[in-house]
C-alpha positions in Angstrom: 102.8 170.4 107.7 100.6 168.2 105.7 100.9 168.5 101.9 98.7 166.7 99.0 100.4 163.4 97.6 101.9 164.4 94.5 100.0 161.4 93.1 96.7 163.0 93.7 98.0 166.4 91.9 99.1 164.5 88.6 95.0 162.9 88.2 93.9 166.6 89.2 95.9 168.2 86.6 95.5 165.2 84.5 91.8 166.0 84.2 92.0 169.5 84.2 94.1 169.3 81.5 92.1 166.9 79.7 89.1 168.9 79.9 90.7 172.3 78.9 92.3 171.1 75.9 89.4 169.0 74.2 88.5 169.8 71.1 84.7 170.0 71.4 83.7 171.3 75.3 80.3 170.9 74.5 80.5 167.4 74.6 80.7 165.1 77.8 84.4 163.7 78.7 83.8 160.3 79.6 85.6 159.6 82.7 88.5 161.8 83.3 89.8 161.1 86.5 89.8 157.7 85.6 91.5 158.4 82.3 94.1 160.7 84.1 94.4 158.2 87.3 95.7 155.4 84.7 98.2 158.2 82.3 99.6 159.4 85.7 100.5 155.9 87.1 101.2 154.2 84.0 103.6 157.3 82.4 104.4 159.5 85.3 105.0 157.5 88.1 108.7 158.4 87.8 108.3 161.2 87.6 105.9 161.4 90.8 108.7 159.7 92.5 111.2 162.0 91.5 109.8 164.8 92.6 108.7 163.3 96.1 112.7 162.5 96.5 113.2 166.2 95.9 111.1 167.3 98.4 111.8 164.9 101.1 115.8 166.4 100.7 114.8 169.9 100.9 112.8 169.2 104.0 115.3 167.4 105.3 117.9 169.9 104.6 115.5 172.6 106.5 115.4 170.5 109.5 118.7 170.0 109.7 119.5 173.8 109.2 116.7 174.3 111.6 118.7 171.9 114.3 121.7 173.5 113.4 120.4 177.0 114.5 118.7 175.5 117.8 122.1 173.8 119.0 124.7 175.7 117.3 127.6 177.8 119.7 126.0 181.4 120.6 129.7 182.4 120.6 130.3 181.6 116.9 129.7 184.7 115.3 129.9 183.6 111.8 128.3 180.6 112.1 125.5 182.2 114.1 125.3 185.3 111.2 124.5 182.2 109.1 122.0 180.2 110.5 120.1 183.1 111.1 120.3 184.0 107.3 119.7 181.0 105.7 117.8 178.7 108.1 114.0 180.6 108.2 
């Protein structure tokens, strides 16, 4: 499953957001990906990392609980009632 890179979603937010909020949207912004591009790596990039970290555990954690549920005893009951819950 393919995903956008969460650096790419900062500079699209980053110039949404800098269009949206200007004061005056009849004028021209003057380069705002560019402008966004250089706020998200210089400010955020932390924060891009972060997040990405997050991700990568849950997916991990899903894969494992995935696993789990492939290779686990059929004759464990409880721990058959569990997977089934909680790995989809």
């Amino acid at each position: 499953r393919k995903s956008t890179p969460p650096s790419t979603t900062m500079i699209v937010a980053g110039g949404v957001s800098q269009w949206y909020f200007a004061p005056d949207k009849s004028k021209p912004i003057h380069s705002p990906v560019r402008s966004a591009a250089r706020r998200a790596l210089l400010y955020h990039t932390g924060s891009i990392a972060f997040g990405s970290l997050l991700v990568a555990i849950v997916r991990y954690i899903r894969y494992l609980m995935n696993w789990l549920k492939k290779y686990a005893n059929k004759d464990n009951e409880c721990c058959g009632r569990f997977l089934k819950k909680y790995a989809n």
